[in-house]
C-alpha positions in Angstrom: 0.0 0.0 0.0 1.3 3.2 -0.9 -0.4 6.4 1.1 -0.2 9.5 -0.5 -1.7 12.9 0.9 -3.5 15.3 -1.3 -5.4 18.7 0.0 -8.1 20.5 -2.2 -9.3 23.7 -1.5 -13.5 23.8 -1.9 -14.3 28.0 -2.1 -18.0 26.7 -1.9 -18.0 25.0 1.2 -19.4 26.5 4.3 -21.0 24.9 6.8 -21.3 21.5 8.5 -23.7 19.8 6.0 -21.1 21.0 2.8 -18.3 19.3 5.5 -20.5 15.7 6.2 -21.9 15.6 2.9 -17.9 15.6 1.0 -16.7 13.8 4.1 -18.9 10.8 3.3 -19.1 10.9 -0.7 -15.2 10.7 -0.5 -15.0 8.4 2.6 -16.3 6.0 0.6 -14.3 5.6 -2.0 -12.1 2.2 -1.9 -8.6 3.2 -1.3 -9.5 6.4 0.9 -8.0 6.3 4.5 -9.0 9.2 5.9 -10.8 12.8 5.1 -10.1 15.7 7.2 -11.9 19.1 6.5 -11.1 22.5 7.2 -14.0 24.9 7.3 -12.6 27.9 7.7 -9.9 27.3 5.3 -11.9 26.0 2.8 -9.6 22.4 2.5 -10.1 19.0 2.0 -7.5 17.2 3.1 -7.5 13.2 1.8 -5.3 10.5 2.7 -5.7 7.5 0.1 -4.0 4.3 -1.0 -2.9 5.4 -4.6 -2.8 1.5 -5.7 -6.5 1.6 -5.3 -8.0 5.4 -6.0 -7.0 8.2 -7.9 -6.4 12.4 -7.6 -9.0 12.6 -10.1 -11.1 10.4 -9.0 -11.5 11.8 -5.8 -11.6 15.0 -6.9 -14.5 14.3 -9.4 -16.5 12.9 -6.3 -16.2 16.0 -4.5 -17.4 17.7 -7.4 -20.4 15.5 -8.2 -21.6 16.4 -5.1 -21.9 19.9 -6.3 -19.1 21.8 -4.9 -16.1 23.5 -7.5 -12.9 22.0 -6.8 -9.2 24.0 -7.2 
C-alpha cells in the first residue's frame, strides 16, 4: 500500500452539512484512509492508498456532489 496525501481547496463549502456531505461521498471511495476538512480554510485534506483510488477520481467525487474543486 502506498499512502499518498492530497489537500483540495473547496471556495464553496461553508458549513457542517457541505463538510458531512464531502466527508462521506469521498470516505467511501475504496482506497481512501482518511478525510479531514477544514471549514474555515476551505480544505479537503485526503489521505488515500494510490494503488487503489485516484487524484482525479476523488476530486471528481467531491465535485459530483456539487461543490467546484481548485
Amino acid at each position: 500500500m502506498r499512502r499518498e496525501n492530497v489537500i483540495f481547496t473547496v471556495p464553496a463549502m461553508s458549513c457542517s452539512h457541505c463538510e458531512s456531505t464531502i466527508k462521506k461521498a469521498v470516505g467511501e471511495l475504496n482506497g481512501v484512509e482518511n478525510v479531514l476538512i477544514d471549514l474555515n480554510s476551505k480544505k479537503v485534506s485526503v489521505e488515500y492508498d494510490e494503488d487503489k483510488v485516484s487524484v482525479d477520481t476523488i476530486k471528481v467525487t467531491i465535485e459530483d456532489q456539487g461543490y467546484d474543486v481548485k
